[in-house]
C-alpha positions in Angstrom: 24.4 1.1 39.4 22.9 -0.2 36.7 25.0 -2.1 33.6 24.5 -0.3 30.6 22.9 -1.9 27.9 24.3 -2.9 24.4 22.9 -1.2 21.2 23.4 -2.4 17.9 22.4 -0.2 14.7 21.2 -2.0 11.5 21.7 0.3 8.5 24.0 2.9 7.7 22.0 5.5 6.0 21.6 9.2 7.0 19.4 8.6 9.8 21.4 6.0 11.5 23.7 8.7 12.7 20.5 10.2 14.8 20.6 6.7 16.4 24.4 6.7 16.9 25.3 10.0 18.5 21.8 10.0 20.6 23.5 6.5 22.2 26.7 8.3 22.6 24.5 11.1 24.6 23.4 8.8 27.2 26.6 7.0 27.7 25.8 6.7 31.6 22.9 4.4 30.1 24.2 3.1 26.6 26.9 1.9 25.2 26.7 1.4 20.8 28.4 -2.5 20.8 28.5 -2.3 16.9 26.8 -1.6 13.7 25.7 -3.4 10.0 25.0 -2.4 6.4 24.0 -4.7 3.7 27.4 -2.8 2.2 29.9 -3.5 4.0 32.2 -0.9 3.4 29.4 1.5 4.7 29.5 -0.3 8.3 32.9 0.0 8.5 32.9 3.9 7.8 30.4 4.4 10.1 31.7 2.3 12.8 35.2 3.8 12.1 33.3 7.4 12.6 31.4 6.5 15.8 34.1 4.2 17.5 32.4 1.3 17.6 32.3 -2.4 15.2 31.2 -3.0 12.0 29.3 -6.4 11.9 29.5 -9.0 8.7 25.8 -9.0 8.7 22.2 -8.8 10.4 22.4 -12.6 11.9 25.8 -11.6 13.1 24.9 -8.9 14.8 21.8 -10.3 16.4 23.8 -13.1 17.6 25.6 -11.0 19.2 24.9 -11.3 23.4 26.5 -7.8 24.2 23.6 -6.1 22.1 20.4 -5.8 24.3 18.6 -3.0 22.0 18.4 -2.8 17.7 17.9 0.4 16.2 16.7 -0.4 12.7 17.7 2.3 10.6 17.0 0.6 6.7 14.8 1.8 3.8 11.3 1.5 4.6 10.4 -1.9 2.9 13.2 -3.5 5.0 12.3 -2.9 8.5 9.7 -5.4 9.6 11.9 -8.0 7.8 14.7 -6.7 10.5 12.2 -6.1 13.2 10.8 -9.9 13.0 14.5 -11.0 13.1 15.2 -9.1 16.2 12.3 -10.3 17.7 13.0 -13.8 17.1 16.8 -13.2 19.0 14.8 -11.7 21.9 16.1 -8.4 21.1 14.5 -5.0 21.9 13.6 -2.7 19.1 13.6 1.1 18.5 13.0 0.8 14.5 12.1 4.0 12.3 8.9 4.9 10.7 7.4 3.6 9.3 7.1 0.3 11.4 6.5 -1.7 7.9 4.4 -0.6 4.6 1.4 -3.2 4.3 -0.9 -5.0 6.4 1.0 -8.7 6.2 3.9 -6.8 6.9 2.2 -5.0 10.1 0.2 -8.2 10.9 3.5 -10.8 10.7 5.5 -7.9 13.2 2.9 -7.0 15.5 2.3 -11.5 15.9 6.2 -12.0 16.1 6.6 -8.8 18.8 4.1 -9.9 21.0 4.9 -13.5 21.1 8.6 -12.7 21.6 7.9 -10.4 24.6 10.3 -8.0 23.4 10.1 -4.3 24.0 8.7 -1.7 20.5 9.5 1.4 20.2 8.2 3.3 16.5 10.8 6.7 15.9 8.3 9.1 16.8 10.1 12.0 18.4 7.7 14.9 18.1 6.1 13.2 21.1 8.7 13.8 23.3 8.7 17.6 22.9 7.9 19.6 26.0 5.5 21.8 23.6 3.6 18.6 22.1 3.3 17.0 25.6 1.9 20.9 26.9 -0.7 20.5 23.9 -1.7 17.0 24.6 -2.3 18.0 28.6 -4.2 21.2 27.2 -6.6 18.9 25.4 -7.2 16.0 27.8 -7.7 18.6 30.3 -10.4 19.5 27.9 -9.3 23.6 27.8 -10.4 23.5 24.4 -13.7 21.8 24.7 -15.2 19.8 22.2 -12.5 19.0 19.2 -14.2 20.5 16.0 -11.4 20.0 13.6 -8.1 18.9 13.3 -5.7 19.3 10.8 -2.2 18.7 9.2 -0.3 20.4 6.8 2.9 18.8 5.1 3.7 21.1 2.0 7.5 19.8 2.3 9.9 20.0 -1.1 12.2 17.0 -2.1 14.1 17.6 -5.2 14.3 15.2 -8.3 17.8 14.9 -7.1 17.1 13.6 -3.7 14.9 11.0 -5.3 17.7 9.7 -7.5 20.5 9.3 -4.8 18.8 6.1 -3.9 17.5 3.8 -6.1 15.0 2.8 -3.6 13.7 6.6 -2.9 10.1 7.0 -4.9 9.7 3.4 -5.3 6.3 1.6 -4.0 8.0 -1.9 -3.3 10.7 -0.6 -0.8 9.1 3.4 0.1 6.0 1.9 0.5 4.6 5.3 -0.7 5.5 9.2 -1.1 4.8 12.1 0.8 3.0 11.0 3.1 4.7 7.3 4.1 7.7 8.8 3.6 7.7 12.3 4.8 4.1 13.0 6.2 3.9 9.8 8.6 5.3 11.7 11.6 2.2 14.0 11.1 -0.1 11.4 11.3 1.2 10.2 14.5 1.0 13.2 16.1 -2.3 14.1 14.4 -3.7 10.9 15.8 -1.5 11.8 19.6 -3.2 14.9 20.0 -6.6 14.5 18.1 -7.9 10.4 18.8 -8.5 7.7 16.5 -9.4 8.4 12.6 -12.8 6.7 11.7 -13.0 7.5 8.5 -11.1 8.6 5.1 -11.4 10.2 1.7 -8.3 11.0 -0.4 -7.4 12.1 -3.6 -3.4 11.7 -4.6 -1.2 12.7 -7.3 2.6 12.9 -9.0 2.5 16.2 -9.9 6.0 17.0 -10.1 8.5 14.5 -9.5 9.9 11.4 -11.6 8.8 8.8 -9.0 6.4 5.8 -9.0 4.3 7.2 -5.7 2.3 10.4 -5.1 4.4 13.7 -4.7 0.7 15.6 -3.7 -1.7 13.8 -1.7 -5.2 15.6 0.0 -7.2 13.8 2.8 -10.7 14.6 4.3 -10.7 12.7 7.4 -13.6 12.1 10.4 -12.4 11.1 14.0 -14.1 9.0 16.1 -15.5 11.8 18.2 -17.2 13.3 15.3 -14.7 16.2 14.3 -13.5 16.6 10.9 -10.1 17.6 9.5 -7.4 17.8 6.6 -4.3 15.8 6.3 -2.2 17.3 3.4 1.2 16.0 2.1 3.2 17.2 -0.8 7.5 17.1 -2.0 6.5 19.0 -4.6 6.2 22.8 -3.8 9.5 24.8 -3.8 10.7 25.9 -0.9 8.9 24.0 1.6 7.3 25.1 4.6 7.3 23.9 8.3 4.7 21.1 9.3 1.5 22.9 10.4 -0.8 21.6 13.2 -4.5 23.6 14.1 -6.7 21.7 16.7 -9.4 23.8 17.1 -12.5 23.4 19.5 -15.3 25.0 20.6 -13.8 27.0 23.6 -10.1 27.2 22.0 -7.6 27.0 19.0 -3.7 25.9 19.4 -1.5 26.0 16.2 1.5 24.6 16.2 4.9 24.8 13.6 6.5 21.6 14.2 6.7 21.7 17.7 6.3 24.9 18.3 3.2 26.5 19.4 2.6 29.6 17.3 -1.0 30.1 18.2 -2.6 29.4 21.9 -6.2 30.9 21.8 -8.4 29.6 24.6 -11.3 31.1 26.2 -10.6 32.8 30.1 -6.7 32.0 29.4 -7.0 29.0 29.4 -3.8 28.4 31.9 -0.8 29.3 29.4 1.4 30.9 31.5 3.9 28.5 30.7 3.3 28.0 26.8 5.9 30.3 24.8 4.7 31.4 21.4 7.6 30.9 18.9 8.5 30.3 15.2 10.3 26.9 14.3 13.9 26.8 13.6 14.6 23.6 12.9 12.6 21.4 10.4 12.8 19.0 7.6 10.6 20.4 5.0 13.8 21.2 2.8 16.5 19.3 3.9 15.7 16.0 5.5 18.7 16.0 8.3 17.9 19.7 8.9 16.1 18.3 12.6 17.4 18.5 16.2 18.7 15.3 17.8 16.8 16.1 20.6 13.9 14.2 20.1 16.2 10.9 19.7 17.9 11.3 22.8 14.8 11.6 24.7 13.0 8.5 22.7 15.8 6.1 23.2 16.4 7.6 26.7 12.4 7.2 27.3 12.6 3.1 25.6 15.7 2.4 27.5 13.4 3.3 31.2 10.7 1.5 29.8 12.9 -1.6 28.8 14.2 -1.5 32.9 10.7 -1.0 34.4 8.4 -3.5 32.0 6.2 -0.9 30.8 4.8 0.0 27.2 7.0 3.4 25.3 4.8 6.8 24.6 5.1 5.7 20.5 4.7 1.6 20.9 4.5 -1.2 18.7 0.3 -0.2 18.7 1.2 3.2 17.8 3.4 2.5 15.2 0.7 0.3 13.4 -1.7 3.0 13.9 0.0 5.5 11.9 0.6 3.1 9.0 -3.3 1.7 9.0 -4.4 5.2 8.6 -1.9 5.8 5.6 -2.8 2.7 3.9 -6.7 3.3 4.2 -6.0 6.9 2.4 -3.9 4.8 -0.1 -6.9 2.6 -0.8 -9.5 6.1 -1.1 -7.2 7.7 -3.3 -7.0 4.3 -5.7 -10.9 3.8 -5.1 -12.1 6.6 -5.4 -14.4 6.7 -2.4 -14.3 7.2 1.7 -12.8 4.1 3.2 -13.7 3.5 7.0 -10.8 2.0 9.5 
């Protein structure tokens, strides 16, 4: 049998519980050595909640040999500081989006990563969903024939409220951006998953609604590389929200999906969906951030924790990760420009 190995969790915040009870899932696999918080008191409420130790610091928890894997669970403008220092102590990495929020950010993590040989695995989740999986087969099997468009819809709502609770929320030095760094980057991903590379870009962004330094509504016409066209669309600022919506349609089919569930599956002769069950979403974080499964964790970590043993790359790598955030920061640059920016 194989040892278990050691996971340590760097910030405290809402999300790091995710992190914390998916490891407790897969206790034949993982065991959570201990945890840190730039507040101390935090770690030690959290570790007192998931039975575990609360570390002085980062460097005292990296140093620690019992920890094989860090989840990186910090504001947004923090984690490629922590990523490059996990790096550095030959740690493994499952760090949350986004992966960092500007290109020397990206560029000094993605030169530190490689050169440490260390495993990177970005928080995307979605991927792991049987339904997302089903859609990606349906289109490299080409059932839908050629990809015409492809499009995202993010109308989420965040509340003025949920921007003050943290000073950092809203802000462009440590958010990195609004809606769609913050909230929408998990559509991007998937967008980019399902439909191929983004070739080019033409945004227009506002703050509409909310008290915050970064866009709140933010419109994207985007071409792929294969010559289809499509929408990305974030927002925090229409009450109450709505599920994330996904149409890839093609020229011999159309699937919709709510989140990860697959609403719409209209393909020509069929198209081989006896397994595909049509069904609303139930869980989603268009409101309420935490209101999301833990599935998707458990499978992730479960998924980096294989590809740790067997020396091969995660579904959502460290290339992945940087994808989602290149595209975000070219629609950035359109929106301040005022003109279509190519990647």
């Amino acid at each position: 049998m194989q040892k278990k190995l050691g996971f340590g969790i760097i910030g405290c915040g809402i999300i790091a519980d995710f992190h914390a009870n998916a490891i407790h899932e897969l206790s034949a696999e993982a065991e959570l050595v201990g945890v840190c918080d730039v507040v101390f008191d935090a770690a030690e409420k959290f570790a007192h909640r998931h039975r575990t130790s609360a570390f002085k610091n980062e460097a005292e928890l990296l140093a620690s040999k019992e920890i094989d894997i860090v989840c990186i669970c910090t504001p947004s403008g923090y984690h490629h500081s922590s990523v490059v220092a996990a790096a550095l102590a030959g740690k493994h990495i499952i760090c949350e989006k986004p992966l960092a929020i500007n290109k020397e950010q990206l560029d000094k993590v993605e030169s530190v990563c490689k050169n440490s040989g260390v495993t990177v695995s970005v928080i995307s989740q979605n991927r792991y969903a049987k339904s997302i999986r089903r859609v990606k087969s349906a289109i490299d099997q080409g059932l839908l024939g050629r990809i015409v468009c492809a499009d995202i819809y993010m109308k989420y709502y965040r509340s003025q409220e949920y921007y003050d609770s943290g000073s950092w929320r809203g802000t462009k030095r440590i958010d990195g951006g609004g809606a769609l760094m913050n909230q929408g980057i998990h559509g991007v991903d998937l967008l980019l998953y399902l439909a191929g590379e983004i070739k080019s870009v033409y945004a227009l962004s506002k703050t509409l609604v909310r008290n915050i330094e970064v866009e709140d509504t933010l419109s994207a016409v985007v071409e792929y590389a294969s010559g289809a066209t499509g929408v990305i669309q974030a927002t925090t600022s229409v009450y109450p929200g709505y599920p994330r919506r996904l149409d890839i349609n093609g020229e011999n089919g159309s699937i919709v999906l709510d989140e990860t569930s697959i609403v719409r599956w209209d393909i020509q002769n069929g198209g081989g969906h006896d397994d595909v069950v049509l069904m609303p979403s139930f869980t989603n974080g268009a409101a309420t951030p935490t209101a999301i499964s833990n599935d998707g964790h458990i499978q992730q970590i479960s998924d980096t924790i294989r590809c740790i043993r067997e020396g091969i790359e995660p579904l959502s790598s460290l290339a992945d990760g940087r994808r989602a955030v290149d595209v975000i920061l070219a629609i950035y640059k359109s929106a301040e420009e005022g003109r279509r920016i190519d990647l």
